[in-house]
N, C-alpha and C positions, 0 to 999 in steps of 0.2 A: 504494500500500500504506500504510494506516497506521501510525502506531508502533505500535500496539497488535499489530498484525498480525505486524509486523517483528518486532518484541521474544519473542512466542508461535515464529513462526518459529526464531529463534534460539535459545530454548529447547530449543526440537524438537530444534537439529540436535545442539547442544551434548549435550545429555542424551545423544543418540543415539551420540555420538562418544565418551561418557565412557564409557558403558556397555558398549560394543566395543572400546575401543581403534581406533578406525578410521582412519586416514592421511586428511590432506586438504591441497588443495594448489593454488594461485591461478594462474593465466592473466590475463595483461591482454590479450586479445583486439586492441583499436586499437592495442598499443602493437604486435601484432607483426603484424599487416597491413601497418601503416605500413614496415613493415621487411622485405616482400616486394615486390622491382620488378613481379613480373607482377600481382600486389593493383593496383599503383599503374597497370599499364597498362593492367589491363583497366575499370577504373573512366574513367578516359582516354576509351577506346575506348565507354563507355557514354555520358558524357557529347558525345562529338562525334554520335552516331548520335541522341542523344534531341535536340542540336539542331536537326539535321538532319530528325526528322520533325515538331518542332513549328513548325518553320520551314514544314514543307509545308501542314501544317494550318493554320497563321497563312497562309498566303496563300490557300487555300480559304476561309476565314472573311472575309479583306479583300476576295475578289472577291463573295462574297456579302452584306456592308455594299455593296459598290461598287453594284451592282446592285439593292438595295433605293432606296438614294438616288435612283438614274435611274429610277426607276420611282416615287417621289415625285413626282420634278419633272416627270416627264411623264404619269400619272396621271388629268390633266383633258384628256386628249389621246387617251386611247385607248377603244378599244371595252370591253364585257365579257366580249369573248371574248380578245382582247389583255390587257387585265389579269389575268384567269386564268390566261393561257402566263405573264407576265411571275411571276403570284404563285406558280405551281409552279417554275418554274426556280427562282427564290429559296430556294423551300423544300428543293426536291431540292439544291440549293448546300450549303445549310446543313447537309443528312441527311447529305449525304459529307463534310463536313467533323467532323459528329461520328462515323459512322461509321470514320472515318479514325483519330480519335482513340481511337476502344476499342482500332480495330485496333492502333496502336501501343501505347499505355497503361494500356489494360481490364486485368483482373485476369489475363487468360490472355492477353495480348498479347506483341508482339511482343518490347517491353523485356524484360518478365517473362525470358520464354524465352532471351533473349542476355544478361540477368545472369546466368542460370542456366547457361547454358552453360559463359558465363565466369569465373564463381565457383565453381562444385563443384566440379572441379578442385581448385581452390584449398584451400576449404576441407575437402576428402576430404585432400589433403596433411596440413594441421592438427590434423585431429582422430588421423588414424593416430599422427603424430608424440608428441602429446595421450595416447594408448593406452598407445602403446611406454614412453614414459618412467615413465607411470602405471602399468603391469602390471612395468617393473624395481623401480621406486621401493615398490610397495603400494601405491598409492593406492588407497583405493574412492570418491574424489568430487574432481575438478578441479572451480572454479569459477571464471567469469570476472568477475572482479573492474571491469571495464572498462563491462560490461553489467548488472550487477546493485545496483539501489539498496539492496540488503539487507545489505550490507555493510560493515559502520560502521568494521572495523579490520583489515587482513590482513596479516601480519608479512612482510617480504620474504625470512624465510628458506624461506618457502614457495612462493614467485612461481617459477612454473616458465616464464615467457616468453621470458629468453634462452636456456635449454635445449631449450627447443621450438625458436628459431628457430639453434642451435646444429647442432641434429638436424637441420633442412632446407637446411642447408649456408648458410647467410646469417651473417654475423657482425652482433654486438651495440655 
């Protein structure tokens, strides 16, 4: 975002806020992740499974390097019907190895779906909590301060992050 952008943004909301009277009120997002154990395990839990499939891929890819080399060195050895097995094996090595890799990684893969799992949860908690305190309080706009580069100044009297994670029974 540019200044220019930011600054017109700001105007917008400003004006918008002056003109209504409208409540608004800051979330630090990281600050209160960091301060939910199940945030911290399910991250955890994403981390050892994503090593765990690039591991399987790295070794799909290392037998199909392997196999290219042998097939280098032995090359002036073999027929052209033996070199064609050797160069689709190769290739079919390599097709499952990237295939392997969408399957976990792709956009609708496997990761995707098990952070999904194990974050909505999570953050369906937050945002209700987020709601509740917003619909007692009046707010018509929580932002989170943590994610948003548009944010040049936000007063702590309005950071509603240990009230949120006050509300989901975690202390600050």
């Amino acid at each position: 975002m540019t200044i220019k952008k930011l600054v017109m943004t700001l105007a917008v909301i400003f004006s918008a806020a002056s003109a209504s009277a409208q409540k608004f009120a800051l979330i630090d997002m990281e600050y209160v992740l960091k301060n939910i154990p199940a945030y911290e395990r399910a991250n955890e839990q994403l981390n050892q499974v994503s090593k765990k499939w690039q591991a399987e891929i790295e070794a799909l890819s290392t037998e199909a390097q392997t196999m290219y080399k042998n097939y280098q060195n032995e090359v002036v050895f073999l027929s052209q019907e033996q070199k064609k097995e050797r160069q689709d094996a190769i290739m079919e090595k390599e097709k499952s190895a990237a295939e392997l890799k969408k399957k976990y990684f792709g956009p609708d893969g496997e990761l995707f779906k098990k952070r999904a799992s194990l974050m909505t949860p999570i953050q369906d908690e937050i945002y209700n909590a987020v709601k509740d305190i917003a619909d007692l309080r009046g707010y018509q706009l929580v932002v989170d301060r943590a994610g948003s580069a548009g944010i040049i100044f936000g007063s702590p009297k309005i950071d509603i992050s240990n009230e949120v994670l006050q509300k989901l029974g975690y202390s600050y």
